[in-house]
C-alpha positions, -999 to 999 in steps of 0.1 A, spaced: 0 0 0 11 33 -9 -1 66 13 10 105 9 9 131 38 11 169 34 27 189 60 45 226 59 73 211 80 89 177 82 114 169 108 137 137 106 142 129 141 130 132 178 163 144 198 169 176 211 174 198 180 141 183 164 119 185 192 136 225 204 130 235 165 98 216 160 78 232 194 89 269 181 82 263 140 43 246 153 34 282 163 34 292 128 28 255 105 20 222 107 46 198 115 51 160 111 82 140 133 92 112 124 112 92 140 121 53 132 121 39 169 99 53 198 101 90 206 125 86 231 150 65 217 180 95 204 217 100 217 203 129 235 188 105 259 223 89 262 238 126 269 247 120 306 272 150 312 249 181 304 252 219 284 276 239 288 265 279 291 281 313 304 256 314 333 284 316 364 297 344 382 330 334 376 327 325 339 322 350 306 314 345 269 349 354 260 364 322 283 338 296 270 345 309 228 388 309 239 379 274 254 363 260 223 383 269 199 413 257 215 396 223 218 389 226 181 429 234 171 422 262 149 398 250 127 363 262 140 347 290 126 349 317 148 318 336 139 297 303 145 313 294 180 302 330 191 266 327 180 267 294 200 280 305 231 266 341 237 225 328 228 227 294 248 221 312 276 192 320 265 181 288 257 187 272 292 162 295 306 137 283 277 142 249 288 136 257 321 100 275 313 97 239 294 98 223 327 129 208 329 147 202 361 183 212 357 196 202 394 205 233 417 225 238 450 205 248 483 171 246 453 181 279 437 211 286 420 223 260 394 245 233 404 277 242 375 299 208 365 332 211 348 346 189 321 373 187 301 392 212 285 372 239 304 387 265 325 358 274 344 325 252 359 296 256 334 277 221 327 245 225 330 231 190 340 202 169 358 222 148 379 240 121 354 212 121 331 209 156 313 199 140 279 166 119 293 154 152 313 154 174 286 138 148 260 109 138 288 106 176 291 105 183 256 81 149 244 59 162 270 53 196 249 52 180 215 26 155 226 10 185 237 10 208 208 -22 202 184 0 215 151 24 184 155 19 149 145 45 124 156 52 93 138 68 70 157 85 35 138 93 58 106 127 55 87 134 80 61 142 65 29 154 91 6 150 131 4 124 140 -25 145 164 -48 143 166 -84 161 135 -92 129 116 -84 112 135 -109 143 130 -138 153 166 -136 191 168 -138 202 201 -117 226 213 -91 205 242 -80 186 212 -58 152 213 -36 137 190 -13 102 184 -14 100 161 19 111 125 17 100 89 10 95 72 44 95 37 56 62 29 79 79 0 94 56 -17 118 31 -15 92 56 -26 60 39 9 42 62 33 20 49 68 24 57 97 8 59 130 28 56 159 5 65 189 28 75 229 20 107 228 46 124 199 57 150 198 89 172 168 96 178 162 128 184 126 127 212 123 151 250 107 149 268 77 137 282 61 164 271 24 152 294 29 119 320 15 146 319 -17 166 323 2 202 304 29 209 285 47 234 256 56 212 220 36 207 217 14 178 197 38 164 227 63 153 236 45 118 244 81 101 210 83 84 205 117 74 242 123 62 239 95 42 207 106 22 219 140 24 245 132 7 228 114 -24 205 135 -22 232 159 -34 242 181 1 277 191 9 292 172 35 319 183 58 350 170 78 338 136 84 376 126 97 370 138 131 352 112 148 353 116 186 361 87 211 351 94 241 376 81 265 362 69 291 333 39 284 324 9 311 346 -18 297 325 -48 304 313 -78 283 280 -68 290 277 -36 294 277 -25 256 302 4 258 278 25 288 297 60 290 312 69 324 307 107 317 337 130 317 317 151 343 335 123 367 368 135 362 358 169 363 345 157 396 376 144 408 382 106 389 420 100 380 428 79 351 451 50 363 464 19 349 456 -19 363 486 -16 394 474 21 401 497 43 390 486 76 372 501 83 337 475 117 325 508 138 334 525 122 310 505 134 281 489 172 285 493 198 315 459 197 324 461 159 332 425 143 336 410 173 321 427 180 289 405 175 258 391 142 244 411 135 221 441 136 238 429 116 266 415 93 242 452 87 225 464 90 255 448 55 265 451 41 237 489 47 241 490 33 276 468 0 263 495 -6 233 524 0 254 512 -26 284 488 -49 265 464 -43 287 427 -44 273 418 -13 297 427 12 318 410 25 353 390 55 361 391 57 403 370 77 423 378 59 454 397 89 470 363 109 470 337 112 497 312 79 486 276 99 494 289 131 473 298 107 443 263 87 445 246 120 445 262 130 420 262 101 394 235 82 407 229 67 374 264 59 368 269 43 402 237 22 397 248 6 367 282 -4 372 269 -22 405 247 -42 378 278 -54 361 294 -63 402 312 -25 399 313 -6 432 330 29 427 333 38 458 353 10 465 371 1 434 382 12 402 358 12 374 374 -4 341 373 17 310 381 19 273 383 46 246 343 42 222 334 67 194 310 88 209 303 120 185 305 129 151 317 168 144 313 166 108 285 161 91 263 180 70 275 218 62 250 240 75 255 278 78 245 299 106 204 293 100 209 257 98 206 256 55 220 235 37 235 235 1 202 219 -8 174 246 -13 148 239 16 167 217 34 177 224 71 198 204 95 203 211 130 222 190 156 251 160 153 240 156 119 253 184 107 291 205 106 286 238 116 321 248 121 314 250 161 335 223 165 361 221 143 385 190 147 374 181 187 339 193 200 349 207 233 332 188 260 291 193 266 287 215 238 264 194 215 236 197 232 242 239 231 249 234 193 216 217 186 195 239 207 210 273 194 207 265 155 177 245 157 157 276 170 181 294 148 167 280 121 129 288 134 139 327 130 141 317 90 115 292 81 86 308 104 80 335 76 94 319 48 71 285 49 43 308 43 51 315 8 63 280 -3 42 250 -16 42 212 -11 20 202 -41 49 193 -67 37 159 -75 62 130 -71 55 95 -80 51 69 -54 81 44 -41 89 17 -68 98 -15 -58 87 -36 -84 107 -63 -94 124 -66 -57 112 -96 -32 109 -100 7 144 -105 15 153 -137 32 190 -145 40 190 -118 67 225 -137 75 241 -112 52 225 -77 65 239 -90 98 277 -103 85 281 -70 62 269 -51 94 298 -60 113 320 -69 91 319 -29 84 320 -20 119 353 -42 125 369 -26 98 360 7 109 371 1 149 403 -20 133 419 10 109 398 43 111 400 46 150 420 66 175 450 64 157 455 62 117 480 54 88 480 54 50 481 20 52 451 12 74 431 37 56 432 22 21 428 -13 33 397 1 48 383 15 19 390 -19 0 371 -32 23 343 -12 27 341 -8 -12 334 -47 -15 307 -42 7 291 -14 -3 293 -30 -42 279 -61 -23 251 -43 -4 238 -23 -28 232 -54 -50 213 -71 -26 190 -33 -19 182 -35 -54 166 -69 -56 150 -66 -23 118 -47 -4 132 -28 20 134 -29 56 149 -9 87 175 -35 89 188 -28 49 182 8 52 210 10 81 235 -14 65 236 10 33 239 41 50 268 26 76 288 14 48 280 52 32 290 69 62 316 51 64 334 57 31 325 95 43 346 90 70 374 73 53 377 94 25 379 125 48 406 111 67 425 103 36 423 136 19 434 152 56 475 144 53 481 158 85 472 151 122 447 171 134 425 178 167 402 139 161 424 129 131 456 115 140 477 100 114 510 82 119 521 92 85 517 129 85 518 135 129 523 172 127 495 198 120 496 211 90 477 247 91 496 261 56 475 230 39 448 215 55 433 250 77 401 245 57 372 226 59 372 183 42 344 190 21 323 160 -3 298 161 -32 279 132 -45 280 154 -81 
């Protein structure tokens, strides 16, 4: 069965940048979610540490822009990191008004964490889980709001542009999107005047990672065919600190702990952070991400130790209650023992190139969030600043659709999804092998640390199975399952032929092969075209 729905607004995705945008833009049109698991499920649930914002005494716009672009080693956009940082402020007291409940000292003045590569205290947070506040808060409104229809159990397929409709142009439009209606095995086609991705990150491209299963790099992939410029995909962040546990599935311990106090240590307790940066246990990610990964090749060791045992017990339960809770489910007490951790990929700071409304190259296309590349971040996203990013540009974007949806239309006609020809698919044994077959390739040679070498055997790799993939989408219907496997292996060649174009080592990207910084060749943004 085939269905078409007609919206002003569609929005790909239910995290924090859909939701902020989508509750501001439902003022002024009609807006469809969708999202292709329940509501609830986005990395901004997983977002544990909090937002960072120049709302201390002690603290100033000026610290928190010299802060960021440090962690971003020269290549954010300087004009973009000051639009972030001077309105978030702003935007914490709109969330508040939203009903969430950022936690406070003495129940009035906000209780300020600090992370790495911060010089002052300015997290933001609800205990240990920031993310899952501000989503309950913000699912809350949505339900709420009569001008928004959420779709949960939706995958979007591919952006409508003129391609569907034959017309050879680079001066692109999107017209909404074909959509997967998975629980009930319907295509649907969306046909909608604006449309904002905000589909989230691509952790799952990698075999560790601290993100859900659900962040498989959707909307940069079908950006990208659709035509959209893509930026700096090379600078993948691993977040250094993850539960390392058989079972725990990479579970971040949040770098608000070592802001807190937690030492990094190896397995017969001796500290090696001094080794590596001044600022020890609170120097940037990515150097206490190599950092570890240094220390693990060097003892053969499979982890190393993050100990809070020196710190008062009750304070650290208050504080990371969440935390504390879970690594006693894997036999983990904190208080009395080191937790065991390992380097994951965490965050994605390229993405699709947006500008400072949230448009992209593609005309009536917005993206807000880890989806897209900004510039805010430049090589390293500076610790808790995603979740100011996304709220910032997301209402950003508001300010320039809420009058300009008005005069656009969403009557172009497109012809339904074909899939004649293709059958059920059966041998879901190969979905599954290419799945992490791709991952181990990615976690084996596009990690922490890089070479010539290891890139190009990569892409071999990930070639074969793209070539492989793509045969097997053709004949087949498709399902949720299919529509992830193509866009890892997409995102993945992204990734790879970012960091091979990149021949120096740079905030995220660090090659063995060119370990200097090169800022005479490579102080510009990595940027791709499908055509």
């Amino acid at each position: 069965m085939k269905e078409e729905i007609k919206t002003d607004v569609l929005v790909i995705g239910s995290g924090i940048g859909g939701l902020y945008f989508a509750l501001h833009i439902a003022d002024y049109a009609s807006v469809t979610i969708i999202t292709k698991k329940e509501s609830c499920v986005s990395n901004t649930n997983w977002a544990q540490g909090g937002i960072a914002a120049t709302v201390g005494e002690n603290d100033s716009a000026e610290l928190h822009i010299e802060d960021t672009l440090d962690a971003g080693a020269g290549l954010c956009n300087h004009e973009m990191v000051s639009l972030m940082v001077r309105e978030g402020p702003q935007h914490i007291k709109k969330l508040i008004e939203l009903g969430v409940d950022f936690t406070t000292t003495n129940g009035e003045n906000l209780d300020l964490g600090r992370e790495g590569g911060h010089s002052r205290k300015r997290i933001v947070h609800a205990k240990d889980l920031t993310g899952q506040e501000v989503e309950q808060a913000l699912l809350e409104r949505v339900n709420r709001h009569t001008n928004i229809t959420l779709l949960e159990h939706h995958f979007a397929v591919e952006l409508l542009t003129e391609h569907h409709l034959g017309i050879k142009t680079n001066d692109i439009n999107c017209y909404g999107a074909y959509t997967l209606d998975s629980k009930n095995r319907k295509l649907k086609k969306i046909l909608a005047k604006i449309t904002m991705v905000a589909s989230g990150g691509l952790g799952q491209v990698y075999l560790h990672t601290t993100n859900p299963s659900i962040a498989t790099g959707d909307g940069i992939a079908m950006a990208y065919r659709a035509g959209a410029t893509i930026a700096n995909m090379e600078f993948v962040q691993f977040h250094p600190t993850s539960l390392y546990h058989p079972k725990a599935k990479s579970f971040l311990i949040s770098e608000a702990v070592r802001g807190f106090g937690g030492v990094l240590k190896l397995k017969n307790g001796q500290e090696f952070m001094h080794k590596y940066d001044k600022r020890e246990n609170l120097a940037p990610r990515d150097i206490v991400a190599r950092a570890i990964d240094s220390e693990m090749k060097k003892t053969g060791d499979e982890c190393v130790f993050l100990d809070v045992t020196h710190l008062d017990p009750q304070k650290t339960i208050e504080h990371f209650p969440n935390i504390y809770e879970t690594c006693l489910e894997y036999g983990i007490d904190l208080t009395k023992e080191m937790i065991p951790v390992v380097p994951a990929a965490h965050y994605s700071c390229g993405g699709i190139k947006t500008d400072s409304f949230g448009r992209t190259s593609i005309n009536r296309l917005y993206a807000c969030g880890e989806t897209t590349c900004t510039g805010v971040h430049g090589a390293n996203r500076l610790a808790s600043n995603s979740l100011l990013e996304a709220l910032v540009f997301a209402h950003r974007a508001f300010t320039d659709i809420r009058k300009a949806v008005i005069t656009l239309h969403n009557d172009t006609p497109f012809p339904d999804w074909d899939d004649s020809g293709t059958v059920n698919p059966e041998e879901w044994i190969l979905v599954s092998h290419n799945k992490k077959e791709a991952q181990q390739v990615m976690n084996d040679y596009v990690g922490i640390v890089r070479s010539d070498l290891r890139l190009q055997r990569a892409k071999r790799r990930i070639e074969f199975l793209k070539e492989e993939t793509e045969q097997y989408y053709k004949k087949t219907k498709v399902t949720t399952q299919i529509l992830e496997l193509r866009n890892i292996i997409k995102v993945a060649n992204l990734i790879i032929d970012g960091a091979i174009m990149r021949r120096e080592s740079r905030g995220l990207h660090y090659t063995t092969d060119y370990p200097k910084t090169d800022d005479k060749h490579f102080l510009t943004d990595t940027e791709q075209r499908s055509f």
